[in-house]
Backbone bond lengths (Angstrom), bond angles and torsions (degrees), N, CA, C in turn:
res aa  C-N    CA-C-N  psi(-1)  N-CA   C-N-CA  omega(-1)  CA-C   N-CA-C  phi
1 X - - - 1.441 - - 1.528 109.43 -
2 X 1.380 109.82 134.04 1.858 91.12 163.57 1.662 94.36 -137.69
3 X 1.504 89.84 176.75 1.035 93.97 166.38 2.035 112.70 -172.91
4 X 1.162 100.79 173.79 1.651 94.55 -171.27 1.883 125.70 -100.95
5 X 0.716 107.45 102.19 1.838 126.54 167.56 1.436 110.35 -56.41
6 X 1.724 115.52 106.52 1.617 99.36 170.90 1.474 95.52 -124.66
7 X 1.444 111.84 169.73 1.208 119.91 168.43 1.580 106.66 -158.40
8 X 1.435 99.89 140.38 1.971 110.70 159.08 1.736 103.18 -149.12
9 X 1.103 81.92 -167.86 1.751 112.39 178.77 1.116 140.85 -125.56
10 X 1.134 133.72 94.57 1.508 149.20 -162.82 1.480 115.83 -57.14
11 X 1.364 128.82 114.08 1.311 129.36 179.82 1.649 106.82 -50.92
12 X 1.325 128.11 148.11 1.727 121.92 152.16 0.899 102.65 -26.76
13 X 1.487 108.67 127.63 1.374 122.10 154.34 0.981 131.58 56.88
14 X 1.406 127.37 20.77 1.389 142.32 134.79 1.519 126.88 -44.88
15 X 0.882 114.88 129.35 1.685 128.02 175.14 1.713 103.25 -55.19
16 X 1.139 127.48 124.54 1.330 129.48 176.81 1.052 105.85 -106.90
17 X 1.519 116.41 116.72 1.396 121.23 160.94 1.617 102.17 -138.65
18 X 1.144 83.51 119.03 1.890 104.99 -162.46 1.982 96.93 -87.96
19 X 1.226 119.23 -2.75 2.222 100.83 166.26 1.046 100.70 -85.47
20 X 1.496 113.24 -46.12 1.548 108.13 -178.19 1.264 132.29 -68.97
21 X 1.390 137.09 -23.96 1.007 142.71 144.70 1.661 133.60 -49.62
22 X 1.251 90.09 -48.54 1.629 116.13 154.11 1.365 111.29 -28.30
23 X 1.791 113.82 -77.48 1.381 129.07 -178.69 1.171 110.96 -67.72
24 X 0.958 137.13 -34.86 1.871 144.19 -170.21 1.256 98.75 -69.96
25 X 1.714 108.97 -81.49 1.198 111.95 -166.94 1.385 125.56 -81.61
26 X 1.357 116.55 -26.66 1.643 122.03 -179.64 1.558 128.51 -82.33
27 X 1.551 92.39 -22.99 1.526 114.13 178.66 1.418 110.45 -110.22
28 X 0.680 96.70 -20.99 2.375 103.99 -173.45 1.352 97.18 -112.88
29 X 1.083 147.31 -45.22 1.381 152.30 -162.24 1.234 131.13 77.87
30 X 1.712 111.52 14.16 1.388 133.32 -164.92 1.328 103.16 -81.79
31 X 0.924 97.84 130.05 2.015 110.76 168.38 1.537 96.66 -66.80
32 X 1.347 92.04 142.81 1.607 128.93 -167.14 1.692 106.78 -121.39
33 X 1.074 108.16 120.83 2.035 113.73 -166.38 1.881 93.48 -69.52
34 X 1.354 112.58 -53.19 1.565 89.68 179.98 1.634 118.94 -79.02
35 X 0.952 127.84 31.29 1.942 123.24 173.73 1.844 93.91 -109.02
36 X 1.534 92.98 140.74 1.432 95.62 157.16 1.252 119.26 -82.05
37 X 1.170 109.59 162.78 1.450 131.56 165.58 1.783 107.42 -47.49
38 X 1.144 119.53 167.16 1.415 112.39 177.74 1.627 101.66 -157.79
39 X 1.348 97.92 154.68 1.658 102.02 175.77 1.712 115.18 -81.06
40 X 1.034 110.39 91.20 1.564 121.56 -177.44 1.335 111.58 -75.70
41 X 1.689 121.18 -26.74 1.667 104.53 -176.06 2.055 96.83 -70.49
42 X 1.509 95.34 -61.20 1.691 99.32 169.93 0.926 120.45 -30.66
43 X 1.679 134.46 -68.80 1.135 117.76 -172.05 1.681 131.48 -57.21
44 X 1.950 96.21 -16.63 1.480 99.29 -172.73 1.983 97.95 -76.90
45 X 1.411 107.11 -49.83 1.465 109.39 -178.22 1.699 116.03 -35.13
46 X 1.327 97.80 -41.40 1.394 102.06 -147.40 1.886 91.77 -82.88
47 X 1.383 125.57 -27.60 1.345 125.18 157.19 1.477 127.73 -74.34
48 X 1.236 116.54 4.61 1.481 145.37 -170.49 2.118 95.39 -95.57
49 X 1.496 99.60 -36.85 1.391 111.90 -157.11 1.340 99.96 -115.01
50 X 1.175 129.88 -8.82 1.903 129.81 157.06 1.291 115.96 -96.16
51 X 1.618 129.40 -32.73 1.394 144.82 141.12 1.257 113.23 -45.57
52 X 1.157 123.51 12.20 2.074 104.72 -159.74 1.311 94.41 -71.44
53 X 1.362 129.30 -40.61 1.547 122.69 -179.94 1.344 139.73 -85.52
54 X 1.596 108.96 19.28 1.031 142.79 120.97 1.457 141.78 -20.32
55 X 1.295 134.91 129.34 1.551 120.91 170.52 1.762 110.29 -94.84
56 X 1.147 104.35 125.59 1.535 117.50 -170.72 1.457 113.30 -84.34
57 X 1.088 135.23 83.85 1.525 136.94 -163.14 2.188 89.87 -67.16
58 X 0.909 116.84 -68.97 1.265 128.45 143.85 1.059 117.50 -147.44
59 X 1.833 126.28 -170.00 1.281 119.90 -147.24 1.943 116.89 -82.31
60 X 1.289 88.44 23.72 1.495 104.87 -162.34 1.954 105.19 -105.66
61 X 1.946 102.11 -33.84 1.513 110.70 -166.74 1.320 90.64 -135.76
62 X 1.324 102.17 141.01 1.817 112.54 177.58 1.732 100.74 -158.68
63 X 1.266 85.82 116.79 1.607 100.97 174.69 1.360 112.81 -116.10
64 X 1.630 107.47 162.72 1.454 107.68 161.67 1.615 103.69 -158.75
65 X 1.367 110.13 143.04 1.278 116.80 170.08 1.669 132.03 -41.12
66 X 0.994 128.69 108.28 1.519 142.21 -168.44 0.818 133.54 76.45
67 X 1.869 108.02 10.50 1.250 116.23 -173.62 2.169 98.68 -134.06
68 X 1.505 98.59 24.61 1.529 79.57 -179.80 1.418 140.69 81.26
69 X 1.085 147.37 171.57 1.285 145.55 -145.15 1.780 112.55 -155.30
70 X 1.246 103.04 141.92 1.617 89.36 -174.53 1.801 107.11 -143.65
71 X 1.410 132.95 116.60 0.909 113.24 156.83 1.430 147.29 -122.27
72 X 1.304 122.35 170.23 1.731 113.93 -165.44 1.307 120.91 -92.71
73 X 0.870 111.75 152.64 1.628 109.50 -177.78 1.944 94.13 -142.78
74 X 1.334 131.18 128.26 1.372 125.41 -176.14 2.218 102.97 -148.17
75 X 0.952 92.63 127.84 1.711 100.90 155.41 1.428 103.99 -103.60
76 X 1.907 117.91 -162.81 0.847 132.45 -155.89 1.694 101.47 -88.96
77 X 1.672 116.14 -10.02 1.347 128.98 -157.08 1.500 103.45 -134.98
78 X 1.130 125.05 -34.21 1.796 126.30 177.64 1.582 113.44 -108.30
79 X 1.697 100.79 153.00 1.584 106.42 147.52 1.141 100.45 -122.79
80 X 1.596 119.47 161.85 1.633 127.79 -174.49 1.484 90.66 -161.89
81 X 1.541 127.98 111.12 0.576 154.57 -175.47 1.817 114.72 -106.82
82 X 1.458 111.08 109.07 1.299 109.59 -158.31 2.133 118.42 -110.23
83 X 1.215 104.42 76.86 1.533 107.38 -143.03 1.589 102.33 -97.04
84 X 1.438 113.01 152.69 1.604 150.54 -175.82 1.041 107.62 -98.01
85 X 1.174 114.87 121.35 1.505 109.00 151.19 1.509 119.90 41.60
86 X 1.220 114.43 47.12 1.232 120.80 -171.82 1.674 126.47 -104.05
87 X 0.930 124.43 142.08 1.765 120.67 -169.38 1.635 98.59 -89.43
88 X 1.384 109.52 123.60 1.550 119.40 152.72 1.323 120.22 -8.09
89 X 0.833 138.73 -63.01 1.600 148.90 -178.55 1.723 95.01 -54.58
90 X 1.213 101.11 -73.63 1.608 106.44 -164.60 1.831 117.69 -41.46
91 X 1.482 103.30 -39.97 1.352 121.79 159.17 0.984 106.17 -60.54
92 X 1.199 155.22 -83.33 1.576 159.15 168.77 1.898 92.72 4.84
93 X 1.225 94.41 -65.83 1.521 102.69 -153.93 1.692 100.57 -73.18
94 X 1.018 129.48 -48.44 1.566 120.22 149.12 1.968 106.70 -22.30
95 X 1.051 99.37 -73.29 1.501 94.65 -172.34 1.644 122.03 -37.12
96 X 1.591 96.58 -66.03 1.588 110.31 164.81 1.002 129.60 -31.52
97 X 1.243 124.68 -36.13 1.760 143.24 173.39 1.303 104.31 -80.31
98 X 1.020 160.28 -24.54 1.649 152.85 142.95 1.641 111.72 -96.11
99 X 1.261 94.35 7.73 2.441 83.42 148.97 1.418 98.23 -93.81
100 X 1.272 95.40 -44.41 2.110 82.26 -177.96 1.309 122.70 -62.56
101 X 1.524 118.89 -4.64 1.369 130.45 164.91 1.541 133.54 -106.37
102 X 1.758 98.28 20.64 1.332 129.30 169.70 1.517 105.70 77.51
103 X 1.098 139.72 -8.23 1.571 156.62 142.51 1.167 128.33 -27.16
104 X 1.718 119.89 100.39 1.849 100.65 -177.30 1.371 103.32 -106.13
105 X 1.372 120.80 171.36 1.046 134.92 -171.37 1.866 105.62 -66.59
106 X 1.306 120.62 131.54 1.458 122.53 139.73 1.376 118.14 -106.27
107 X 1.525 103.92 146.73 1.256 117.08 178.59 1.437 119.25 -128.68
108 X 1.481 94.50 105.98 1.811 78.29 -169.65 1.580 125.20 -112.02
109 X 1.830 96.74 34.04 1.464 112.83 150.06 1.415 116.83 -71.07
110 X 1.195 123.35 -11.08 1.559 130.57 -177.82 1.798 100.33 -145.77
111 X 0.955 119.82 34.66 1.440 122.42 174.86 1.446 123.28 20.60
112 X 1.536 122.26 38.97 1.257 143.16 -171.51 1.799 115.96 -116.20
113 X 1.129 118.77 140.79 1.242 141.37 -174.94 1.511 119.22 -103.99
114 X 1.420 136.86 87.79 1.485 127.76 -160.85 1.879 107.76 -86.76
115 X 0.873 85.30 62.03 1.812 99.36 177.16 1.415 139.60 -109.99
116 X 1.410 83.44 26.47 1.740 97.37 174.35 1.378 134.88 -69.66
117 X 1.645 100.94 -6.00 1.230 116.87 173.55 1.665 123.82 -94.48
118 X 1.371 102.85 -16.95 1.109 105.84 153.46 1.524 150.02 -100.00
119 X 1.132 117.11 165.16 1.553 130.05 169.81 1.408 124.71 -23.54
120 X 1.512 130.96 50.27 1.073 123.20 -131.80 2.001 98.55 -81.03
């Protein structure tokens, strides 16, 4: 099964509309005027360093045996994370790594936004 994990961050007071952003920025790779900017070298390190036991095809694809395959896709404003065969947990931990970077999950197998924790 796979499927795709995105996440960004909405400037103050920006109008959120999470398809269009979705399609713009997650699928096109176009910068979007209401998303912030995001720390992309960090966020890659810091999945570089929960992956370490991982196989690093480069810093973009990291697989491992029985546990699936995952790869990145990032602009200056998104992550989209595009995963194989992947175990629950391992996704989990994708997630975790962009809440700590103020980032909630979209899912746009169910066209939903998990951002209730934030500043809306």
């Amino acid at each position: 099964m796979s499927m795709d994990l995105n996440f960004w961050k909405y400037k103050e007071g920006a109008t959120h509309n999470n398809n269009r952003v979705y399609e713009l920025a997650c699928c096109d790779g176009k910068i979007v005027e209401e998303l912030e900017r995001l720390p992309i070298d960090e966020i890659l390190k810091k999945i570089s360093s929960v992956f370490s036991d991982w196989t690093a095809l480069d810093k973009n694809h990291y697989e491992k045996e029985d546990r699936g395959a995952f790869e990145i896709f990032t602009t200056s404003q998104i992550v989209r994370f595009d995963c194989y065969d992947m175990q629950e947990d391992d996704m989990n931990s994708l997630m975790d790594i962009l809440i700590d970077f103020g980032c909630p999950l979209y899912d746009p197998q169910i066209s939903t936004r998990f951002d209730s924790w934030t500043d809306r």
